[in-house]
C-alpha positions as CSV (number, residue, x, y, z in Angstrom):
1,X,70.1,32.3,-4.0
2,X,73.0,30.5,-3.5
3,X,74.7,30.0,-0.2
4,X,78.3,31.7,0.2
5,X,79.4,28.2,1.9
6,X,78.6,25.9,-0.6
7,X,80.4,27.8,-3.4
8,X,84.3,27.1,-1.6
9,X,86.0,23.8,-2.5
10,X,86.2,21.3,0.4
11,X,88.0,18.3,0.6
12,X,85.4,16.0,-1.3
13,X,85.5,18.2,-4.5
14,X,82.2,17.1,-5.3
15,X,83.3,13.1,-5.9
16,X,80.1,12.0,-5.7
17,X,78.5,14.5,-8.1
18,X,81.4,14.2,-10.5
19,X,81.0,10.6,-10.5
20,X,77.1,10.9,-11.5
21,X,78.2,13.9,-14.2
22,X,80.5,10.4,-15.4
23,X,77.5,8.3,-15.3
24,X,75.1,10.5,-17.0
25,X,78.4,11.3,-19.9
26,X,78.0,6.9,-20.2
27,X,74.7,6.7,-20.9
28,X,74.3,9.4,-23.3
29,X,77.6,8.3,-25.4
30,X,76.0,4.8,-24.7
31,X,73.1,5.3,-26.8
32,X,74.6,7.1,-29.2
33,X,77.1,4.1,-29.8
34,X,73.5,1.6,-29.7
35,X,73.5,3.3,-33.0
36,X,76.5,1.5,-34.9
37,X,76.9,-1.6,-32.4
38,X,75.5,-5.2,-33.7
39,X,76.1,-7.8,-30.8
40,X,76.2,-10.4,-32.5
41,X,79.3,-12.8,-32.2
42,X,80.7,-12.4,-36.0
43,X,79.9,-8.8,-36.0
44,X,80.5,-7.3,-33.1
45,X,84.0,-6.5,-33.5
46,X,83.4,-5.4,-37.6
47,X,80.9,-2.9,-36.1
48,X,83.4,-1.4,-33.7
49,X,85.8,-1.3,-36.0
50,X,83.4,0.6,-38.9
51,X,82.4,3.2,-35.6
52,X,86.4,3.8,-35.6
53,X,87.2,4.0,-39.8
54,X,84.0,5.2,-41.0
55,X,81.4,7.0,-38.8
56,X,82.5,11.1,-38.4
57,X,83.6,11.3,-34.6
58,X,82.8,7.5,-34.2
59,X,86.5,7.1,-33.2
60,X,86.2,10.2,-30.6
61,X,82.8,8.6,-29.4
62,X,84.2,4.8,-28.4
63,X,87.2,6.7,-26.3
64,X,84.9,9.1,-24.3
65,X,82.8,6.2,-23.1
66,X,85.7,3.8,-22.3
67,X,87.2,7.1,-20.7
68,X,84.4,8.1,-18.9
69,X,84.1,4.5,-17.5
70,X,87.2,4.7,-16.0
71,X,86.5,8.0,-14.4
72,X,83.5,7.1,-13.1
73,X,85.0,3.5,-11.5
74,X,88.2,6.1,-10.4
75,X,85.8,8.5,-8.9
76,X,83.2,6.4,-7.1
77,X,86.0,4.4,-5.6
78,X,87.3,8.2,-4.4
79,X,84.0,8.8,-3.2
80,X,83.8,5.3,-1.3
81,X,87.4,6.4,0.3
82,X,86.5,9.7,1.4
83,X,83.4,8.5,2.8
84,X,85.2,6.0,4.9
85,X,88.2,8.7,5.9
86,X,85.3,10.8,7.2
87,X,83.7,8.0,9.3
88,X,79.8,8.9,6.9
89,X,79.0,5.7,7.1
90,X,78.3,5.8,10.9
91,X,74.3,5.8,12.1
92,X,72.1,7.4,11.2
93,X,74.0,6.8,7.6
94,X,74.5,3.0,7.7
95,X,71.2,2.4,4.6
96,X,73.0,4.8,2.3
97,X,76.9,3.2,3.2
98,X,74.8,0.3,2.0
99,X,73.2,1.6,-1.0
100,X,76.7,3.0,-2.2
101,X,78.2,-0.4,-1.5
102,X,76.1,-1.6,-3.9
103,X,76.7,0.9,-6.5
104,X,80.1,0.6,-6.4
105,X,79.8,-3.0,-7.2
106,X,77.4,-2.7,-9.6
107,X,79.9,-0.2,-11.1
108,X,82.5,-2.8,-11.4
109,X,80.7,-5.4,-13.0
110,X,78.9,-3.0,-15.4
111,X,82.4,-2.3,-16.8
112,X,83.2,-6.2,-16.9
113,X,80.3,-6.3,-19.0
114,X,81.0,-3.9,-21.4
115,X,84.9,-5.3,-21.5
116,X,83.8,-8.2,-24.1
117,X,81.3,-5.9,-26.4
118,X,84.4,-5.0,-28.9
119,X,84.8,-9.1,-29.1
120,X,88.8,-8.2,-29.8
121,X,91.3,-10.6,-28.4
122,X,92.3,-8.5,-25.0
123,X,88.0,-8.2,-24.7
124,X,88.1,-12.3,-25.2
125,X,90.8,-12.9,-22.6
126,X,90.1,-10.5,-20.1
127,X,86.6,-11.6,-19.9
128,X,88.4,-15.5,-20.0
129,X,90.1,-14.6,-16.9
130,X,87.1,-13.1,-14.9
131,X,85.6,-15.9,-15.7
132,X,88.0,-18.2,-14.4
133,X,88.4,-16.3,-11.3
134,X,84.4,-16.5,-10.5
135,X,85.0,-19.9,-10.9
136,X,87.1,-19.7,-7.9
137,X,84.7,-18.7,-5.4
138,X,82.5,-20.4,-3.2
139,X,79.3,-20.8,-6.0
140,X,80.9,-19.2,-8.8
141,X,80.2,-22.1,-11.3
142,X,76.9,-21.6,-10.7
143,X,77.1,-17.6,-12.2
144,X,79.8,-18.8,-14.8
145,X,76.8,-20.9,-16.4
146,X,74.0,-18.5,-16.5
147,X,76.8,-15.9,-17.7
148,X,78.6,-17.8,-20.1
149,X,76.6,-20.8,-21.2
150,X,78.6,-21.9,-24.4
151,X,81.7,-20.4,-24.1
152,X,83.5,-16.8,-23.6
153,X,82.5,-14.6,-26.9
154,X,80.3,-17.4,-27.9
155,X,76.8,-15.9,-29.0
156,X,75.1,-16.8,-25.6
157,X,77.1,-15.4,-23.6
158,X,77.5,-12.1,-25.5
159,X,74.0,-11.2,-25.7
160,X,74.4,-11.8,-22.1
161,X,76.6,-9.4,-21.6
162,X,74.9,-6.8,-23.9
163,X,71.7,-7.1,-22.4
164,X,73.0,-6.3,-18.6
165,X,75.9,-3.8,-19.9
166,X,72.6,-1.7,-21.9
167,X,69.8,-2.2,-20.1
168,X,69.9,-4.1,-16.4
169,X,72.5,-2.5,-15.1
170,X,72.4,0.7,-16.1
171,X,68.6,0.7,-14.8
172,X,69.8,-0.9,-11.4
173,X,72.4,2.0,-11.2
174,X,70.2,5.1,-11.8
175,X,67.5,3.3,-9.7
176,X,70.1,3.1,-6.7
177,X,71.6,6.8,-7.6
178,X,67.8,8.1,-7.3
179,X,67.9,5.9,-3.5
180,X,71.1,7.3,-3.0
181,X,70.3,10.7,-3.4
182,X,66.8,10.8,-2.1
183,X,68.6,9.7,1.3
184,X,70.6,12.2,1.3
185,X,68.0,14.4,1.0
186,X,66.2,12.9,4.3
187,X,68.8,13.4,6.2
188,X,69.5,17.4,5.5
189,X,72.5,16.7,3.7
190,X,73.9,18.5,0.3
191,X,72.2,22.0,-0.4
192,X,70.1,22.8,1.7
193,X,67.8,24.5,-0.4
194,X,67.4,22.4,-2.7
């Protein structure tokens, strides 16, 4: 049984839940592109661009996970908005304000990290800059080194990258989705009959 009230569209159109439907279309086209990927430092960007000329849909595949990236950084940052607008983040909300904090920074440097995968030159510079820009802050150097110990695109650093853009990351994120959710749950919120 569903409840009348929970069918009509409010004025959150579901950002939250559209921006986990995102996640979950990442992963999936994630692992599927595992499949053709080889991060190494010479062959990263020939694998990509075999996925593109020679794998059926490979081409198709690449967009809807760059696309679905953006959408998810788009919607969660819509979600983070409205929850603001709406004053949520008030007591007895403050853990899960916190908890989707978090995930929205762990949202933005999981798509840092998956900016130098292709190894292309916009993936080399882009990631040049970011790095440049860490260096900046109060204790960046120390990050730059453990991120990029040889240099930007250098072999280090990219299976840097590719082991925090496939596996840490993405297990942080669900871990703090399931947080994120189960709080939600303790405090009556969503459907309630759930």
């Amino acid at each position: 049984m569903v409840l009348q009230q929970n069918l009509r569209l409010s004025y959150t159109f579901c950002l939250g839940g559209l921006a986990f439907t995102a996640l979950l279309v990442l992963a999936v086209s994630g692992l599927l592109l595992l499949f053709y990927y080889r991060p190494g430092a010479h062959e990263a960007y020939q694998s990509i661009l075999f996925l593109e000329a020679s794998v059926y849909g490979g081409r198709y595949l690449r967009n809807l996970h760059r696309l679905a990236s953006h959408a998810f950084l788009i919607l969660i940052m819509l979600h983070t908005l409205r929850v603001i607008l709406t004053g949520a983040f008030a007591p007895p909300r403050q853990r899960n304000w916190i908890i989707g904090v978090c995930l929205l920074g762990l949202a933005v440097f999981e798509a840092y990290t998956g900016y130098l995968l292709p190894m292309d030159q916009l993936a080399l510079w882009a990631t040049q800059t970011g790095m440049t820009l860490l260096e900046a802050v109060p204790g960046g150097s120390f990050f730059t080194a453990m991120l990029v110990p040889d240099q930007v695109g250098g072999p280090l650093s990219l299976i840097r990258f590719y082991v925090l853009h496939v596996v840490v990351l993405p297990l942080l994120a669900f871990g703090l989705c399931l947080l994120h959710f189960y709080q939600i749950r303790k405090q009556k919120g969503l459907l309630p009959y759930l």
